[in-house]
DRENGU-362502 format. One line per 5 residues: number of its first residue (from 1); their letters; for each residue x, y, z of C-alpha. Coordinates in Angstrom, 3 decimals. Layout:
BEGIN
NUM) a) X/Y/Z | ... $
//
This chain:
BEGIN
1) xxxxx) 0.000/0.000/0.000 | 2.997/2.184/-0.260 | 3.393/4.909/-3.092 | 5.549/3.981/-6.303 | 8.926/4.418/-5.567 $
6) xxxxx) 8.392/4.737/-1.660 | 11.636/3.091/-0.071 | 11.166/1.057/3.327 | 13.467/-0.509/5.057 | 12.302/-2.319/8.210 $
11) xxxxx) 14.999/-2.831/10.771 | 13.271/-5.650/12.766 | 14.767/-7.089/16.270 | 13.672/-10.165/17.425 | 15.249/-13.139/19.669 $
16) xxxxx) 16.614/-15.832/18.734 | 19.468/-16.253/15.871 | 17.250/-16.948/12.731 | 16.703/-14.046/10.072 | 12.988/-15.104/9.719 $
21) xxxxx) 11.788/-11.984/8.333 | 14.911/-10.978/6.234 | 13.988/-14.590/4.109 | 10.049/-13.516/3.903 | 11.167/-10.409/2.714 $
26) xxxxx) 13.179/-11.686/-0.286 | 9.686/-11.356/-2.232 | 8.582/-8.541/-1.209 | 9.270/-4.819/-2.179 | 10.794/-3.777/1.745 $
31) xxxxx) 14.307/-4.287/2.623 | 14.641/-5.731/5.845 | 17.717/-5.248/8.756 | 17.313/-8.079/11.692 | 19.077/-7.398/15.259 $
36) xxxxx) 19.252/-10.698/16.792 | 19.564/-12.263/20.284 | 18.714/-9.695/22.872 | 16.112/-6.532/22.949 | 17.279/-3.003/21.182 $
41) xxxxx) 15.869/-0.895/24.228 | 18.534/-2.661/26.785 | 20.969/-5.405/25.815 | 21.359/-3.934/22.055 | 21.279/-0.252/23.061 $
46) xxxxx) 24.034/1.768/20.790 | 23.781/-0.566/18.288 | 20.496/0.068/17.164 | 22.126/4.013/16.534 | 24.934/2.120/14.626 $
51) xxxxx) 21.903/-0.128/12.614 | 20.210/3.149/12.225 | 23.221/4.862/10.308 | 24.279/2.035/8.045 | 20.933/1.606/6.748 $
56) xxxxx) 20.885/5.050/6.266 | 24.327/5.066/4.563 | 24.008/2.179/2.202 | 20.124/1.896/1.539 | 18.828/5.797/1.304 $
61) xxxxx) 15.434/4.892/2.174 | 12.184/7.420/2.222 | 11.994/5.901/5.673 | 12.710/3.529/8.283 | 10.321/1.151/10.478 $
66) xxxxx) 11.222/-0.337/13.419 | 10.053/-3.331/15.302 | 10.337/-4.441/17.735 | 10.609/-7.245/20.055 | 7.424/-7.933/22.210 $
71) xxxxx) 9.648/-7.686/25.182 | 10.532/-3.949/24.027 | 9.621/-0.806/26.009 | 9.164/2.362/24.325 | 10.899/4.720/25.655 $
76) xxxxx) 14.487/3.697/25.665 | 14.171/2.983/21.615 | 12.358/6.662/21.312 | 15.187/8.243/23.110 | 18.112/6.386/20.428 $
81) xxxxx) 16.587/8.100/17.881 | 15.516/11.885/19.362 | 19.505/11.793/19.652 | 20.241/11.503/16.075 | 18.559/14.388/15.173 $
86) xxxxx) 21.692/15.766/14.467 | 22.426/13.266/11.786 | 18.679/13.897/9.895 | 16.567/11.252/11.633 | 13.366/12.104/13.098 $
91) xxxxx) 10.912/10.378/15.075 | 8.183/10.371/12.879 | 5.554/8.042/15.487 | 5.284/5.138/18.117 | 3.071/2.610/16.959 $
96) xxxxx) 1.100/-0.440/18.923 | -0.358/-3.130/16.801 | -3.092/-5.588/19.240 | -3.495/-8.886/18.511 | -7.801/-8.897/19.229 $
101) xxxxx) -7.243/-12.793/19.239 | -4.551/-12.975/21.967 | -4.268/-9.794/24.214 | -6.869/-10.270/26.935 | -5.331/-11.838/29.831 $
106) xxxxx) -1.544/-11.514/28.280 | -1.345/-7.753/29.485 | -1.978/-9.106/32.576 | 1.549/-11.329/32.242 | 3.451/-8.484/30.191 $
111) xxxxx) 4.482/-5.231/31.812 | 5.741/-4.272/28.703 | 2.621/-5.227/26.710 | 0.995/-2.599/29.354 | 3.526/-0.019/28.447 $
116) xxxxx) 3.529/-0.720/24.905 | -0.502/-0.117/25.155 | -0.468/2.730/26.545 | 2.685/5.163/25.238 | 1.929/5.030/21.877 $
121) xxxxx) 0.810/7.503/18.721 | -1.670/5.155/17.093 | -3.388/1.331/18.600 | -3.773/-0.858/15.060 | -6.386/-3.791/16.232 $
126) xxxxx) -5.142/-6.708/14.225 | -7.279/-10.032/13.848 | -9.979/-8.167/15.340 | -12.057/-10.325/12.369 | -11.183/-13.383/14.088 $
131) xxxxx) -13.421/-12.544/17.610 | -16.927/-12.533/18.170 | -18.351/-8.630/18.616 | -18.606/-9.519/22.254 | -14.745/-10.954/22.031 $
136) xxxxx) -13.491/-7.276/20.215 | -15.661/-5.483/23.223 | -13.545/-6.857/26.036 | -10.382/-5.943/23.923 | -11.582/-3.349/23.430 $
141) xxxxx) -11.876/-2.750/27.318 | -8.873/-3.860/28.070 | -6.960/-1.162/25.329 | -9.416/1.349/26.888 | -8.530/0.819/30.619 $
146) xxxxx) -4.872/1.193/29.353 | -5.195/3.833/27.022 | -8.196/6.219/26.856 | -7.434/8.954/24.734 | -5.034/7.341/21.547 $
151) xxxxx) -6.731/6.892/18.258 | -7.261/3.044/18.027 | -7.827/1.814/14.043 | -8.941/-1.604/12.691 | -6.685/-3.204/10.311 $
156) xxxxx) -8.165/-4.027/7.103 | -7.193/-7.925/6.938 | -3.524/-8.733/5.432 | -3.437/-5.102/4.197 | -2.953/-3.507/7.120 $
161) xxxxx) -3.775/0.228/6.787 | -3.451/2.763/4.796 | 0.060/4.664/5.166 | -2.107/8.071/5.298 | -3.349/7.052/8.836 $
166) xxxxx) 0.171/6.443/10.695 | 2.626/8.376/8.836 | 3.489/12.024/9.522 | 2.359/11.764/12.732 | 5.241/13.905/14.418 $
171) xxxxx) 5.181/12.104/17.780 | 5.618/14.225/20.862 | 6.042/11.549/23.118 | 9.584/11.015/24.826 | 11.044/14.247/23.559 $
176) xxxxx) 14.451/15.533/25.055 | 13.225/18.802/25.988 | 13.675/19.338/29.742 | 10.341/21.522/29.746 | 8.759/18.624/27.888 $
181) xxxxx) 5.321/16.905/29.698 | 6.862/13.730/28.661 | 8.828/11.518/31.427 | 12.141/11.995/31.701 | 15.284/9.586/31.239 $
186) xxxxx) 15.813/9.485/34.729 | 12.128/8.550/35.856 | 12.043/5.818/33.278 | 15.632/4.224/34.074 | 14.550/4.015/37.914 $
191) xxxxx) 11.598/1.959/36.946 | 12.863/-0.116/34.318 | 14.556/-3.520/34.403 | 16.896/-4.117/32.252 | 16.360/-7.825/32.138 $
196) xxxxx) 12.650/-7.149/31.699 | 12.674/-9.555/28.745 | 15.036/-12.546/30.462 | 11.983/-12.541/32.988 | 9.151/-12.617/30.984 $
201) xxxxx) 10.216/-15.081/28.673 | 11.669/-18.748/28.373 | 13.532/-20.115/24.991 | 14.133/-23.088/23.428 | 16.672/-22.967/20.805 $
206) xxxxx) 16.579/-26.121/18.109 | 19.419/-26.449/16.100 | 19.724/-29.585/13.739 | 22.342/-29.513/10.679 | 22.065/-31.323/7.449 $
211) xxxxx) 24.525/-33.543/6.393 | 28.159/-32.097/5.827 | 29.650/-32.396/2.119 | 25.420/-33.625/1.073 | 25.689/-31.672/-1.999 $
216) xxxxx) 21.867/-32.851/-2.901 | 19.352/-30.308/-1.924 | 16.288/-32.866/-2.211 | 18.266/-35.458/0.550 | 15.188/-36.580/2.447 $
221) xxxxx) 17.873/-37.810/5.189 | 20.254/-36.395/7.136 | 22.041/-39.412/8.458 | 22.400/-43.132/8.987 | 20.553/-44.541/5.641 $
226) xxxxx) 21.357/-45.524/2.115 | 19.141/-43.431/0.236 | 19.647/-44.223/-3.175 | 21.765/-41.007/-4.260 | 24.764/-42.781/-4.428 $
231) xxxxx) 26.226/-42.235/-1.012 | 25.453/-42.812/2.794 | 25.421/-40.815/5.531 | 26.812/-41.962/9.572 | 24.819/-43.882/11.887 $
236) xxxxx) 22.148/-41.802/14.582 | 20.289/-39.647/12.086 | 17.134/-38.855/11.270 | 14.708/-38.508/8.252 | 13.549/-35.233/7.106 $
241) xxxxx) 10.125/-34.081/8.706 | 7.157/-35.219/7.544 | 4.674/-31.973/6.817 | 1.396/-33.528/8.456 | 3.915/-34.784/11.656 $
246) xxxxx) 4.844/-31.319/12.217 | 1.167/-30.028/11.825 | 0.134/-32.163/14.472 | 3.090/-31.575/17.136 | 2.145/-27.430/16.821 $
251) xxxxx) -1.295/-28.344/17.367 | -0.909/-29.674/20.226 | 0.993/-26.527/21.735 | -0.633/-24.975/24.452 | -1.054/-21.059/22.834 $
256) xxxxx) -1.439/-19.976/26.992 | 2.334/-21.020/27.438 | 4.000/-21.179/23.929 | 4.246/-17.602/22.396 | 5.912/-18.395/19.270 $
261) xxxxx) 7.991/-21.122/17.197 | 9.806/-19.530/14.479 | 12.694/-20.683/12.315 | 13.324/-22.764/9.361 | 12.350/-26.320/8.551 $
266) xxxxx) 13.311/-28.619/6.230 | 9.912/-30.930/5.580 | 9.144/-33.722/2.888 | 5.143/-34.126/1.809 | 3.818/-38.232/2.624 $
271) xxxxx) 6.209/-40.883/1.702 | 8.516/-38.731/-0.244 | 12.035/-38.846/0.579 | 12.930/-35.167/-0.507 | 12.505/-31.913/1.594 $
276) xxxxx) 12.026/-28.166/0.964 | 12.894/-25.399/3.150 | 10.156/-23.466/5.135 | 10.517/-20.923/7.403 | 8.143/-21.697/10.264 $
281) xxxxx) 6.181/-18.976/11.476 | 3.411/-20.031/14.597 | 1.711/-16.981/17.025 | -0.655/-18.544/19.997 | -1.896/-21.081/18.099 $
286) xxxxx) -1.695/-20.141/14.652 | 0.826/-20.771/11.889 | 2.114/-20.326/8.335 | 4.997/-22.350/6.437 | 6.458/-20.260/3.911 $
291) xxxxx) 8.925/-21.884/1.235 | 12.111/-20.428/0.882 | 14.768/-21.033/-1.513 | 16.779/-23.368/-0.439 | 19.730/-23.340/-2.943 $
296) xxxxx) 22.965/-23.146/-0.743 | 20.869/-23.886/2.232 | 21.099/-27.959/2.345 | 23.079/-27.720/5.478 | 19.677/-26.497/7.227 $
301) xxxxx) 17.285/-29.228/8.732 | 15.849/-27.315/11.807 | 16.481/-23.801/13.070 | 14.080/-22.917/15.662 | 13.453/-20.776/18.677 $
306) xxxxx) 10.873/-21.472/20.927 | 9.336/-18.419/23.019 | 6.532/-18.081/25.903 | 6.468/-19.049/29.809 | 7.092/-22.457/32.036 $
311) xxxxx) 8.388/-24.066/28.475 | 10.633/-26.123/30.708 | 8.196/-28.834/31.106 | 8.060/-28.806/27.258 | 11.280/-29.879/26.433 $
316) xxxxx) 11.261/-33.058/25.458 | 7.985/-32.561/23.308 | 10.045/-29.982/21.473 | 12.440/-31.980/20.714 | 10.285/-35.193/19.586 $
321) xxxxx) 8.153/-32.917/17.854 | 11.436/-31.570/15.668 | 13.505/-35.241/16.138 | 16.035/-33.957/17.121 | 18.783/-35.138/19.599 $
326) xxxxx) 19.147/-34.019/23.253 | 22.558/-32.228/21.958 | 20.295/-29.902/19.493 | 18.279/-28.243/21.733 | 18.740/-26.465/24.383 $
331) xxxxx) 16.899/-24.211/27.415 | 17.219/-20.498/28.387 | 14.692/-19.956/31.721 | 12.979/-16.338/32.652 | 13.800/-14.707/35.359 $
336) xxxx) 16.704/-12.534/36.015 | 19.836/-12.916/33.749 | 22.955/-14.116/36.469 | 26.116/-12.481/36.203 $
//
């Protein structure tokens, strides 16, 4: 829905160490920046500046989007960029997009899902097609008790809305100007933790390599069988997922504790012994597989990150659900990050 000729890059920041959105971007008409493996308002503060400046530098984009992690409080991020007003960046609007399906009763885990609520320019109510009328009221009541006064908009399906309606917004919120009615630096850094997003979140990380020196990129195994392509691979391995096995392990995730699953998969379609590359995208209960070219990727079999809450106790159904070996998966707990 953007103008011919517009140029967008998103600079996205997410956990986990797979560039999910940089290979669903590949089709599309945005460039996309990822900042991996800890949140830009805390652990990757400075580097977002340094994100900020290369894009600037190498893409010359009309303008730059930012999101995110969920994890992600406001203010910190605003702040980065009010300080590079010097080098032609401005802060053009804060932006909260509610998922109608999910938010009641996750506000109520999130602190930052609270704060994201209510310091924002604009409230975009996403799936809001998916809920009853009765199910979009108590949203609805939920945003409201959070956030009276904001401008709250229904997204229009897949299409989002139109760029009119969120661009040129000229935020005041978080300026640098002492005599400014927003909070200050201070008030926020005595309030905020920096390990917010160690607390409210566990991880499960999924790692699982192809087959070193497998030079065919339709290899429905990844070890221990003679598979017909004129070699063998070592003893232990497993076959490439099956399509409907992996349906019905996500199914049967619990969308109260599991957040998201997100990565790439390799996965083969009924007896077949060849696999394509997905990336792997499932919200509270939700998903969509989305193939990827795989050329230069056959040493990929599963790449995931798990994210939500008690996900300890889900372990070993992770890593059944993937096959994968105790050695490719491992556990990262909320609460407090120990130095």
């Amino acid at each position: 829905r953007l103008p011919p000729g517009y140029k967008v890059v998103l600079l996205k920041n997410e956990f986990g160490d797979v560039k999910v959105d940089s290979e669903l971007a590949r089709a599309s008409n945005i460039q996309v920046t990822e900042m991996l493996n800890g949140c830009m308002c805390c652990v990757l503060v400075g580097q977002m500046k340094n994100a900020l400046l290369e894009i600037r530098d190498t893409q010359n984009p009309d303008r730059i989007i930012i999101e995110t992690s969920g994890s992600a409080f406001p203010a910190p991020i605003a702040w980065q960029i009010r300080e590079l007003a010097t080098e032609n960046f401005t802060l053009d609007a804060i932006i909260t997009v509610i998922d109608c399906v999910n938010f009641t009763g996750y506000e109520d885990t999130s602190y930052t899902a609270k704060m994201q609520a209510k310091y924002t320019d604009v409230i975009l109510l996403n799936k809001h097609e998916l809920v009853t009328d009765r199910q979009l009221d108590t949203v609805l009541d939920h945003v409201y008790h959070l956030n009276e006064d904001t401008p709250k908009l229904k997204c229009e399906g897949t299409s989002g809305v139109s760029p009119d309606l969120v661009f040129g917004l000229d935020t005041k919120l978080f300026s640098l100007s002492p005599s400014s009615s927003s909070e200050s630096q201070s008030e926020w850094d005595g309030r905020m933790d920096r390990d917010h997003h160690y607390q409210e979140v566990d991880l499960i990380t999924v790692t699982d390599p192809a087959v070193e020196g497998c030079e065919d990129d339709k290899c429905g195994h990844v070890l221990g069988h003679d598979h017909g392509h004129g070699h063998e691979h070592g003893e232990g391995g497993k076959e490439v997922l099956r399509r409907e096995d992996l349906d019905k392990f996500l199914g049967s995730l619990s969308k109260d504790e599991v957040y998201r699953v997100k990565g790439l998969v390799r996965l083969r379609e009924g007896e077949s012994a060849g696999g394509d590359l997905f990336v792997l995208n499932w919200a509270f209960g939700r998903y969509t597989l989305t193939p990827v070219d795989s050329e230069g990727r056959n040493d990929v079999r599963v790449r995931v990150t798990v994210m939500g809450q008690g996900l300890r106790m889900y372990l070993e159904k992770v890593r059944v659900g993937f096959a994968v070996g105790k050695v490719n998966i491992s556990f990262t707990p909320a609460g407090p990050r120990r130095s």
